[in-house]
C-alpha positions in Angstrom: -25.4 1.7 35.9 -23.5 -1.5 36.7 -20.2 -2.0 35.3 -21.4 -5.0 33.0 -24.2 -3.6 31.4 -21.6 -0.7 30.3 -19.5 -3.0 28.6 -22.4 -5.2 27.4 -23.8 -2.4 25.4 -20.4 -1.5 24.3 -19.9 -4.8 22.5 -23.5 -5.0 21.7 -23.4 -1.4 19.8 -20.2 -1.2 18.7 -17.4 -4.4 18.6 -20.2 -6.9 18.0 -20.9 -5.3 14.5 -17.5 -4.2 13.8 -16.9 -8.0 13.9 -20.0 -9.7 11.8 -18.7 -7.0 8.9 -15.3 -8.2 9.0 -15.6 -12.1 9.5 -18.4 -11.4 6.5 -15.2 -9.9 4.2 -13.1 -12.3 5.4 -15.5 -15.3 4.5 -16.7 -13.2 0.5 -12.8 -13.2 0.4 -12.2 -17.1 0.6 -15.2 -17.5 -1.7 -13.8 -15.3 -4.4 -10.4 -16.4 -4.3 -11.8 -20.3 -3.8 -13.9 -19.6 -7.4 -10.9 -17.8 -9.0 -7.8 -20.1 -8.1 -8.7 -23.8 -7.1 -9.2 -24.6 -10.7 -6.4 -23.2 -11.8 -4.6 -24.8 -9.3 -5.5 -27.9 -10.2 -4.9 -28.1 -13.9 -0.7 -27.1 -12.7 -1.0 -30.0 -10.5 -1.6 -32.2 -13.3 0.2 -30.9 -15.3 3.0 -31.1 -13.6 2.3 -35.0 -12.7 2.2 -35.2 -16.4 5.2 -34.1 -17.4 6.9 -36.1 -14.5 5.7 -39.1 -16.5 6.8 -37.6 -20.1 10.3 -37.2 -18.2 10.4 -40.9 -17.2 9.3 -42.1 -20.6 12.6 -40.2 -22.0 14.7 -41.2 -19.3 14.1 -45.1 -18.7 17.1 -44.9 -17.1 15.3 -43.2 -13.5 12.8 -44.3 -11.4 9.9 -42.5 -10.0 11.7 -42.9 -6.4 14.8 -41.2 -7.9 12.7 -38.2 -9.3 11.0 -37.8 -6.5 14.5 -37.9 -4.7 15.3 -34.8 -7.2 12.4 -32.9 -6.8 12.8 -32.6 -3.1 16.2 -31.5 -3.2 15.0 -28.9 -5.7 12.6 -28.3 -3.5 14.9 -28.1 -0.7 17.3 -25.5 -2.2 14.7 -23.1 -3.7 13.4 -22.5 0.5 17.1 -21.7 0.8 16.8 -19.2 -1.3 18.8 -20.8 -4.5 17.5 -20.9 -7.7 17.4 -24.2 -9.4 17.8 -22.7 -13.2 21.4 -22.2 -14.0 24.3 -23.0 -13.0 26.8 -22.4 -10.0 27.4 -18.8 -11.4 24.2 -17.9 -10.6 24.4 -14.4 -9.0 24.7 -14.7 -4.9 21.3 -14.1 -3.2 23.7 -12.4 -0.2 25.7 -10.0 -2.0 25.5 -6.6 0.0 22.8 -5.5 -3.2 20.7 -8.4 -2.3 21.7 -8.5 1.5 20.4 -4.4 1.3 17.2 -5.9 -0.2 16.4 -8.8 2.1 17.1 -6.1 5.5 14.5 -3.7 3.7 12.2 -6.6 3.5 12.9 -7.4 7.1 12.2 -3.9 8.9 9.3 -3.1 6.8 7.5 -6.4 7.3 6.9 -7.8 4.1 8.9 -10.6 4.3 8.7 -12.1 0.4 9.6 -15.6 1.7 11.6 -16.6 -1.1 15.0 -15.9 0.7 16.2 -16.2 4.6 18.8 -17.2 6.6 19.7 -20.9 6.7 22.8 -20.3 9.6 21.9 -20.4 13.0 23.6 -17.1 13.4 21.9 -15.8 10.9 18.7 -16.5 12.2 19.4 -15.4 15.9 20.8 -11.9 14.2 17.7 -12.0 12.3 15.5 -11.8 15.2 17.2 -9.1 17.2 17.6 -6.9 13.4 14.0 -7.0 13.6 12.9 -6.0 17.0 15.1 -2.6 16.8 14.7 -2.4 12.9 10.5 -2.4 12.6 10.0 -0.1 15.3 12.8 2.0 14.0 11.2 1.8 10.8 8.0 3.2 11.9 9.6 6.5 13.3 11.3 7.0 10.7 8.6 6.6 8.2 6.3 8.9 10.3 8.7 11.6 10.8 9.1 11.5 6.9 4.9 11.7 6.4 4.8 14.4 9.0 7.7 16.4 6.6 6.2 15.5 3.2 2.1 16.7 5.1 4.4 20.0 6.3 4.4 20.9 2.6 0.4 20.9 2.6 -0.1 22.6 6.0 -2.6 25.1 4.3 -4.8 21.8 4.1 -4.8 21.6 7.7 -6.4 25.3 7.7 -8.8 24.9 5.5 -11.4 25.0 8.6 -9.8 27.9 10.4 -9.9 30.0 7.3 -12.0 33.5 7.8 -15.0 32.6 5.7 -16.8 36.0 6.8 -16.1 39.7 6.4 -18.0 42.5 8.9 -20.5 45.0 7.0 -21.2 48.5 8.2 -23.6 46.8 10.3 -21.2 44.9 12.7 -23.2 41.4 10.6 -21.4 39.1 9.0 -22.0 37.5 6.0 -19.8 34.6 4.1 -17.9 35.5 1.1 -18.2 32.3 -0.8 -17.4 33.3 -4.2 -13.9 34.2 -3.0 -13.3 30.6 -0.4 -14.9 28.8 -3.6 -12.4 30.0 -5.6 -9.7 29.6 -3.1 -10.7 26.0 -2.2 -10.9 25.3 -5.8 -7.1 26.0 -6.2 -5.9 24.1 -3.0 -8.2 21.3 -4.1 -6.1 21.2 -8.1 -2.6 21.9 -6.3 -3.7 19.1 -4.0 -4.8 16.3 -6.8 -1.5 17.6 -8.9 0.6 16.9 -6.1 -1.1 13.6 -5.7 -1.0 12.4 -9.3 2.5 13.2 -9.7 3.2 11.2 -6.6 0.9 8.2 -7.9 3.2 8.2 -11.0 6.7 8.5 -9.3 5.7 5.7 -7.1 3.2 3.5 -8.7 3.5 4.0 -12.4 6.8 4.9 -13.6 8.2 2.1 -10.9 5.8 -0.5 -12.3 6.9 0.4 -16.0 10.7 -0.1 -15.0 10.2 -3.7 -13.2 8.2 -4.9 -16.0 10.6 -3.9 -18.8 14.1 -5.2 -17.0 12.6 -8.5 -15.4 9.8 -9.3 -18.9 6.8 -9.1 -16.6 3.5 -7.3 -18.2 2.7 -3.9 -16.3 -0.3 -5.7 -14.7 2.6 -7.9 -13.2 4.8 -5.3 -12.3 1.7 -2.9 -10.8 0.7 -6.0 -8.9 4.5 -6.4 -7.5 4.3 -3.2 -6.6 0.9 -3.0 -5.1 1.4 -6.2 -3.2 5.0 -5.0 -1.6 3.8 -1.7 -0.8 1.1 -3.1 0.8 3.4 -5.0 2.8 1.8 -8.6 2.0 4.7 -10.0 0.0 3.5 -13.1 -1.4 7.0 -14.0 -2.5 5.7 -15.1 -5.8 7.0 -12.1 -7.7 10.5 -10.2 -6.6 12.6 -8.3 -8.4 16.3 -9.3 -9.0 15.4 -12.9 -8.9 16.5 -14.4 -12.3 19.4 -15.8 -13.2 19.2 -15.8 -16.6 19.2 -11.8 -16.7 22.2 -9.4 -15.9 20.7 -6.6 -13.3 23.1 -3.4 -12.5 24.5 -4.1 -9.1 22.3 -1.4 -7.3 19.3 -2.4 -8.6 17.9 -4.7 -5.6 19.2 -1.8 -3.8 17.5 1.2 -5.6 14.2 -1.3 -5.4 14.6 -1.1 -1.6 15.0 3.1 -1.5 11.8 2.9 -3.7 9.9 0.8 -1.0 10.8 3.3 2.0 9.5 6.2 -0.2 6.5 4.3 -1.6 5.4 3.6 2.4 6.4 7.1 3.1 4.5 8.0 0.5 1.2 5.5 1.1 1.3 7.2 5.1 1.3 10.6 3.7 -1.9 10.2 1.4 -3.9 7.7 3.3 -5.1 10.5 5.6 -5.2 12.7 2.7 -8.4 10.7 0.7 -10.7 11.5 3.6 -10.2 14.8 3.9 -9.7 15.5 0.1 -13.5 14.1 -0.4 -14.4 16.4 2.8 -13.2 19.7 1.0 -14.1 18.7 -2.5 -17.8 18.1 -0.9 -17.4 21.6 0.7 -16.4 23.1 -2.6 -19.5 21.4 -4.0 -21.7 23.0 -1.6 -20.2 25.9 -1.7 -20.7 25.9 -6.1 -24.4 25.8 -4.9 -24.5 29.1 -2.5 -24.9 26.5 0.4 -23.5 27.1 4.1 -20.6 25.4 5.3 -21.0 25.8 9.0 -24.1 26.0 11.4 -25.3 29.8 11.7 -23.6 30.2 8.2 -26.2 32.8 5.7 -25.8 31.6 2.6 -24.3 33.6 -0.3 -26.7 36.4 -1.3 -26.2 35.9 -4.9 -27.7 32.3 -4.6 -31.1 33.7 -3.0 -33.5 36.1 -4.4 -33.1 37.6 -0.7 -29.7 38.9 0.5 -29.6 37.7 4.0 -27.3 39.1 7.2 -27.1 36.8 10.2 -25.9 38.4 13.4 -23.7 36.8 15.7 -25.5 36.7 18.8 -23.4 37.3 22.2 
């Protein structure tokens, strides 16, 4: 066979589908979010022109040039990272709380985009942070999966586990009453373990950022979502308001909580597969059905108790 029919039938069978599906989600995406936001955007935008023109009626004084002037230097310092609302006593967006924040944000990609260096310096250190800090923050982020999955190693053997004990006849013959009920108790200590991690990292987290910065939990859940996920739209981050008095490790302990919440998220996105494998096992297995090829099924499940040799 010639090299490019090989690779012809590769992308034909394989890449060529792989790419239809996912410039098809990409396109249902742009739809949706067309349908669900352009309106909304628009009524802002006038809104906003209309209150521009309320403010000029109050303040015959200005110009539309001079409040366009103003806008754009509001504009200007809130891509620096300052917050127009306030005064000069705003909290600094680089104390070390906040500088520990925005280096969390940096090594694990999700970038919020409301804050970044303005110095040259800063910018240039920015760069070279990143190239040691991401892949650095990869390691370490497996290495702490691979710890947290050494706690469920007895997932890993569920498959090696002897699911057949020898008769007086040298047969064998699988005790699934016993690995049912065995399976059934991995399977609970495995969705316990689970749920409690779901609430220490996307409940209880959620509750906390909605109650010190006056979000709704939706809000907060979709902060959380959207930073564990690594997106970072920028449009909600904690810490950000100067209005509020935050304790000066909060930005900080928000930072810990997105290491262990990505720890976390690599530990249980191989888990779901596997967890539907085994509780589809455990169903089978309810049902006096084999697990394996060659497997007899239980003999209480058929009116005929069956022995299957193991050929040689």
């Amino acid at each position: 066979m010639m090299p490019g029919a090989g690779f012809c039938s590769c992308w034909g069978g394989r890449v060529l589908p792989l790419l239809l599906a996912y410039v098809c989600y990409l396109l249902l995406g742009a739809t949706v979010f067309q349908l669900l936001e352009k309106q909304a955007e628009a009524q802002s935008r006038d809104q906003f022109q209309l209150e521009k023109l309320r403010f000029l009626e109050n303040y015959t004084c200005l110009d539309q040039w001079a409040l366009e002037q103003f806008v754009q230097v509001i504009m200007e310092a809130w891509v620096k990272g300052v917050n127009p609302k306030g005064n000069s006593t705003n909290p600094s967006n680089w104390d070390f709380g906040s500088s520990f924040f925005f280096a969390g944000t940096v090594v694990t990609t999700i970038g919020y985009g409301n804050l970044a260096p303005s110095t040259d310096a800063g910018q240039i250190f920015c760069v070279f942070y990143a190239l040691v800090g991401i892949p650095l923050n990869v390691i370490f982020l497996n290495h702490l999966g691979t710890g947290l999955r050494a706690h469920l190693a007895t997932l890993e053997r569920w498959e090696d586990q002897p699911r057949r004990s020898q008769g007086n006849s040298g047969a064998f013959q699988v005790d699934s009453g016993a690995d049912s009920f065995s399976q059934l108790l991995q399977v609970l200590g495995l969705a316990l373990f689970l749920t409690l991690g779901t609430l220490v990292i996307l409940i209880f987290p959620p509750m906390v950022f909605s109650h010190v910065e006056g979000w709704s939990f939706s809000e907060g859940f979709y902060f959380a979502f959207i930073t564990l996920s690594t997106i970072g739209f920028g449009d909600y981050v904690v810490g950000t308001d100067p209005s509020k008095h935050y304790l000066s490790v909060y930005r900080s302990l928000a930072a810990i909580w997105i290491l262990l919440g990505l720890a976390w998220l690599a530990l249980i996105l191989p888990l779901g597969p596997l967890l539907l494998h085994r509780g589809s096992q455990l169903w089978l297995l309810s049902r006096g059905l084999s697990l394996k090829d060659g497997a007899a099924p239980h003999p209480s499940a058929l009116p005929r108790p069956q022995k299957i040799p193991i050929s040689a």
